[in-house]
C-alpha positions, 0 to 999 in steps of 0.5 A, spaced: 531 479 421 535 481 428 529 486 430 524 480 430 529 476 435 530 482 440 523 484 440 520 478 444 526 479 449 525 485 450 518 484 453 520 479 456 525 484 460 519 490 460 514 485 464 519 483 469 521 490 470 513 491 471 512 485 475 518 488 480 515 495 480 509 491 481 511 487 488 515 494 490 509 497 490 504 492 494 509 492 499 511 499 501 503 500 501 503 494 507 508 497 510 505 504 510 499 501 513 502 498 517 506 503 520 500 509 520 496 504 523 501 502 530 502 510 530 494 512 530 494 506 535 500 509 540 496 516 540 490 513 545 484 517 540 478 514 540 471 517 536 467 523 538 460 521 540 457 525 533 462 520 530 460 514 525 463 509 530 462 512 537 467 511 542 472 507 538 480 507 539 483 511 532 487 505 530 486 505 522 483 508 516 475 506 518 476 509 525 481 515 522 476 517 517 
């Protein structure tokens, strides 16, 4: 009986824990790109003409690629 009163609390704590690791994530991801992006931006390299997107400052994953 004190088994079926643990478990809905335990998943409770489980999910939060989840939704924490969730945010966590989303923002180091922000962050990371935002930091790879001022740093391609400060190197002043534009595309090769043969590029995709010729002639283009490299200042994010679309031009870097």
């Amino acid at each position: 009986m004190n088994k079926l009163r643990v478990f809905p609390k335990l998943v409770i704590v489980i999910g939060i824990i989840f939704a924490l690791s969730g945010v966590v994530a989303f923002v180091g991801g922000v962050f990371i790109n935002t930091f790879i992006s001022e740093q391609l931006a400060n190197q002043n390299i534009t595309t090769p003409d043969d590029a995709s997107i010729p002639g283009v400052q490299v200042n994010g994953i679309a031009t870097a690629l």
